[in-house]
Backbone bond lengths (Angstrom), bond angles and torsions (degrees), N, CA, C in turn:
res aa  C-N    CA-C-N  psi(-1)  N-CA   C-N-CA  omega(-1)  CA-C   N-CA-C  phi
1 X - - - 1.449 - - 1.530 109.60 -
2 X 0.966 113.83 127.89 1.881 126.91 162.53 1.135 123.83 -72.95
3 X 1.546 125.18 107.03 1.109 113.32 -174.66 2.233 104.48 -100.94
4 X 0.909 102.87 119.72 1.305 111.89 163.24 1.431 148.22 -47.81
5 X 1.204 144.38 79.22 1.396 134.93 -132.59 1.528 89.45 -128.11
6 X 1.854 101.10 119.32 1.496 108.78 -178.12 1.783 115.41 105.95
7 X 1.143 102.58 174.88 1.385 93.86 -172.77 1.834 117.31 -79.92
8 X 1.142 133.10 170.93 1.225 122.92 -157.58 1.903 99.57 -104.11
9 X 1.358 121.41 -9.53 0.918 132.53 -155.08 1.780 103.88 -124.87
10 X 1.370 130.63 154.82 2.251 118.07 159.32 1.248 95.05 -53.01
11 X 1.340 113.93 161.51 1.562 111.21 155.93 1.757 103.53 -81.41
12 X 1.187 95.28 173.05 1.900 102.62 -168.98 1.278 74.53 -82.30
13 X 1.752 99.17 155.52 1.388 137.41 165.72 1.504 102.45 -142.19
14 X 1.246 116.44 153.51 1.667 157.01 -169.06 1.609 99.18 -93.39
15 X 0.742 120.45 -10.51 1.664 111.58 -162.80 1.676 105.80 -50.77
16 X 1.408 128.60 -58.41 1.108 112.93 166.33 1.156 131.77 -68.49
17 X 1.356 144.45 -6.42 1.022 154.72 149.13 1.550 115.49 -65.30
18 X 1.507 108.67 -39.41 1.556 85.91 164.20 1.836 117.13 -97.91
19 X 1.204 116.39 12.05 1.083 113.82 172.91 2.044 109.37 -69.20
20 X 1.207 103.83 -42.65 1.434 141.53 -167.06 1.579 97.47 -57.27
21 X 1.153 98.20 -49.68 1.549 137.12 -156.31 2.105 80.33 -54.94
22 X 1.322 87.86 -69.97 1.712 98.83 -163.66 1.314 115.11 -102.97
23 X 1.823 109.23 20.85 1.746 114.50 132.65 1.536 91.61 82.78
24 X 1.341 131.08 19.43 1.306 136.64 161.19 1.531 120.22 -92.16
25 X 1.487 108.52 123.61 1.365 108.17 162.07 1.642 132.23 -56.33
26 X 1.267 121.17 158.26 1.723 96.56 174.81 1.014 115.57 -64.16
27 X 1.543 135.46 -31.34 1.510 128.38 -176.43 1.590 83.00 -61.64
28 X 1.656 148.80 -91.06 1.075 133.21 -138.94 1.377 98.88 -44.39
29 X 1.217 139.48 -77.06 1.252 109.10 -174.05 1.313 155.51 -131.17
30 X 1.762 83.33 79.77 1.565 110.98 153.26 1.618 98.68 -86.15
31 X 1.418 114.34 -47.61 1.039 115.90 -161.62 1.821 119.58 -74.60
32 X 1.381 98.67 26.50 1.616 116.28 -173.13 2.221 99.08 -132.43
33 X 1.157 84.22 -3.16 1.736 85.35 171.80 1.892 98.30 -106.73
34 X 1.391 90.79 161.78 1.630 122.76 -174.43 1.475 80.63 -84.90
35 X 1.568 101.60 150.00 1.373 126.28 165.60 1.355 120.98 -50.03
36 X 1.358 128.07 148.25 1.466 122.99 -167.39 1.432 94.78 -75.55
37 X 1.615 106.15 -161.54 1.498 105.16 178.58 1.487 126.54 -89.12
38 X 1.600 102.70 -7.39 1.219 111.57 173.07 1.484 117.66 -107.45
39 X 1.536 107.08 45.79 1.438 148.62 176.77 2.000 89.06 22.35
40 X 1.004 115.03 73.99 1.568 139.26 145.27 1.377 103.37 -133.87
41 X 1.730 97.86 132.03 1.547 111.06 173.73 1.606 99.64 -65.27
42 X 1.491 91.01 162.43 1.795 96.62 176.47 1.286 97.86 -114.39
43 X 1.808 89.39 153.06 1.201 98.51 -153.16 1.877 119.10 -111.06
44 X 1.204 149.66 -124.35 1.052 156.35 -177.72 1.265 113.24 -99.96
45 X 1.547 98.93 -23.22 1.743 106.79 -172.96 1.511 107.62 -96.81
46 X 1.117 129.14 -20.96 1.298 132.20 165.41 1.266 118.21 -88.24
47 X 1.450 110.47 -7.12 1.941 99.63 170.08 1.515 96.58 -77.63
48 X 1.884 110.70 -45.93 1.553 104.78 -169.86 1.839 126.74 -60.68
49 X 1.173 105.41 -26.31 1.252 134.05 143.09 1.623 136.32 -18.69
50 X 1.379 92.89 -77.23 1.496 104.96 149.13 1.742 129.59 -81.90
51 X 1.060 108.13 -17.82 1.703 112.99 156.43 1.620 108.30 -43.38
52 X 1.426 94.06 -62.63 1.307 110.50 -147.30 1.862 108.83 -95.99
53 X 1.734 100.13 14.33 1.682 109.20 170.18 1.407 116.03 45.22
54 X 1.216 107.87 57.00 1.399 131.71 -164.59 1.978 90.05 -135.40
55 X 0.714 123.79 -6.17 1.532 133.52 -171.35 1.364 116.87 -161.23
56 X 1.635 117.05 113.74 1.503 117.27 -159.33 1.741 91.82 -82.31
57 X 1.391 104.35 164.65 1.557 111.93 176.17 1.087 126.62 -125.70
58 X 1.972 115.05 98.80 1.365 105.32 -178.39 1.532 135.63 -43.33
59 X 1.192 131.89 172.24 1.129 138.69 -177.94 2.019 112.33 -57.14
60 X 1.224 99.25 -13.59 1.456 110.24 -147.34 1.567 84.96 -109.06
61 X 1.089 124.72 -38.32 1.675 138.20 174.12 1.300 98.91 -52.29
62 X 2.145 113.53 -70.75 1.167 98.05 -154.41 1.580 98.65 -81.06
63 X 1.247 145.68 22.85 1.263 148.27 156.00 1.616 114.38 -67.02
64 X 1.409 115.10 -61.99 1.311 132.94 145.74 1.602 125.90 -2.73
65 X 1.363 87.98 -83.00 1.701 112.09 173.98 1.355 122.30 -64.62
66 X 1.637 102.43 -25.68 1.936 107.65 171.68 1.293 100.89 -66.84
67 X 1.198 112.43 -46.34 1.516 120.45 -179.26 1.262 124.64 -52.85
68 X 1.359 121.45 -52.81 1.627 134.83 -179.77 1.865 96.12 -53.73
69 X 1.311 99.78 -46.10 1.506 111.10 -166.38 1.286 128.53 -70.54
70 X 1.446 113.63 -3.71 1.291 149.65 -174.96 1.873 113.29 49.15
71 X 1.641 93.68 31.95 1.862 118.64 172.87 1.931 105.86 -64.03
72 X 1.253 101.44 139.90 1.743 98.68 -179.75 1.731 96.44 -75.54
73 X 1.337 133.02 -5.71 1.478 118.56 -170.68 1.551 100.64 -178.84
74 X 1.239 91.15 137.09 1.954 89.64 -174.48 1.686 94.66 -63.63
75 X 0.745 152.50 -10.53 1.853 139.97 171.68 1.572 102.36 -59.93
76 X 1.326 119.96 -10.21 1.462 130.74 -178.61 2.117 94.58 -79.10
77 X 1.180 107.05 -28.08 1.391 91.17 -170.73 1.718 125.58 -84.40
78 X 1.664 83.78 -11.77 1.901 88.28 166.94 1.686 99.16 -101.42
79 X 0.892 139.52 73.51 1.562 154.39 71.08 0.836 133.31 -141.05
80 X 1.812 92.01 174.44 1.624 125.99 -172.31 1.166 111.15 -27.67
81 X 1.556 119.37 122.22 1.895 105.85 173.68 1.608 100.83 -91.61
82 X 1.969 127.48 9.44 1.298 113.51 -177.46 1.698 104.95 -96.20
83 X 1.331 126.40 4.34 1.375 164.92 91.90 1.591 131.02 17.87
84 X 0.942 127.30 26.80 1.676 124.94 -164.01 1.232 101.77 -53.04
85 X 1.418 110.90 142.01 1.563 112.32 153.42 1.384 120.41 -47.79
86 X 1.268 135.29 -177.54 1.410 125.35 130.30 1.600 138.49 -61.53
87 X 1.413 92.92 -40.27 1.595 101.62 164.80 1.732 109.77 -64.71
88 X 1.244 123.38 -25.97 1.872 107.98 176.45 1.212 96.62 -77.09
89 X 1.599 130.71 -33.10 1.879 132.83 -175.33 1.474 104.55 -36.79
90 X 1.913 91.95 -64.04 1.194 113.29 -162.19 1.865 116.08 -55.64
91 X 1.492 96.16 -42.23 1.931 112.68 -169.21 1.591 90.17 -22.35
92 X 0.922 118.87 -104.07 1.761 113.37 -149.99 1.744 106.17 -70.94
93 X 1.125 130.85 41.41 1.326 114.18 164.72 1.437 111.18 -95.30
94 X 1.100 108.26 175.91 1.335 126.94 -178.82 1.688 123.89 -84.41
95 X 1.174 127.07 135.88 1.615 106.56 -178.63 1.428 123.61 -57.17
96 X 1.198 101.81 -21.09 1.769 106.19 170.94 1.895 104.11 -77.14
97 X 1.215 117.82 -19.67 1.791 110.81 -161.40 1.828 80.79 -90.66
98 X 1.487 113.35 -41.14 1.584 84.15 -164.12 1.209 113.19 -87.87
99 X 1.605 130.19 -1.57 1.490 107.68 171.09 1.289 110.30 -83.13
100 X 1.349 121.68 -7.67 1.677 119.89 160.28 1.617 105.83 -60.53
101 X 1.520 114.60 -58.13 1.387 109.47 -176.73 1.355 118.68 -35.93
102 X 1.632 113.13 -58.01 1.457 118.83 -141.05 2.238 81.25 -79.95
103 X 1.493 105.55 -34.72 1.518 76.98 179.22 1.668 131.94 -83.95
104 X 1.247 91.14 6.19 1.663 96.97 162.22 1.928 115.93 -75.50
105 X 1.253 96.22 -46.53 1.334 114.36 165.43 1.408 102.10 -26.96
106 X 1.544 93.45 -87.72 1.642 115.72 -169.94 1.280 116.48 -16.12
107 X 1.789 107.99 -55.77 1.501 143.75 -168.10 1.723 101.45 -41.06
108 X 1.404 74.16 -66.40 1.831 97.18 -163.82 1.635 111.90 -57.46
109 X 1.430 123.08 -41.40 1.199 124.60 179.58 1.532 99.41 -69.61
110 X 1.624 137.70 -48.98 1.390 113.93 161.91 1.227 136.59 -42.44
111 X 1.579 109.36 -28.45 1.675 96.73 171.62 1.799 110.63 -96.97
112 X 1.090 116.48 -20.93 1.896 100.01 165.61 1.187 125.65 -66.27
């Protein structure tokens, strides 16, 4: 018997969604990543590729691609960028709007 360790499936990634996100074609950015290691740029067919989880993505890729994407950390690429954090909600409020926020927050997690 085989026992299986880990999920059976990639985990989802955003990559086209955040490509979308910031209105870049895949050629733009492939053409915003460093050359692979076998110093050929990558190309259009390996962004669609990895869109489409047909090509796993080292650690160094999705580092890469956070980068091209102008993401603070590839952990930005397993999610939704149509998705705000709370902290992007929050960015321009006011100190009076977010202690309303955070106690609506508060609210809501007492009643779930």
């Amino acid at each position: 018997m085989v026992t299986r360790i880990g999920p059976r499936d990639p985990i989802k990634h955003y990559l086209k969604e955040w490509r979308v996100y910031r209105a870049l074609t895949q050629q733009q950015l492939a053409d915003r990543l460093p050359n692979g290691d076998d110093g050929k740029p990558t190309g259009k067919d390996q962004i669609s590729r990895w869109e489409r989880n047909e090509r796993g993505m080292t650690m160094d890729v999705q580092a890469a691609l956070a980068d091209a994407l102008g993401l603070e950390n590839p952990g930005e690429l397993f999610r939704d960028p149509a998705r705000p954090t709370l902290d992007e909600l929050l960015k321009g409020a006011t100190p009076e709007q977010r202690i309303q926020a955070i106690s609506v927050v508060r609210a809501l997690l007492k009643t779930g």
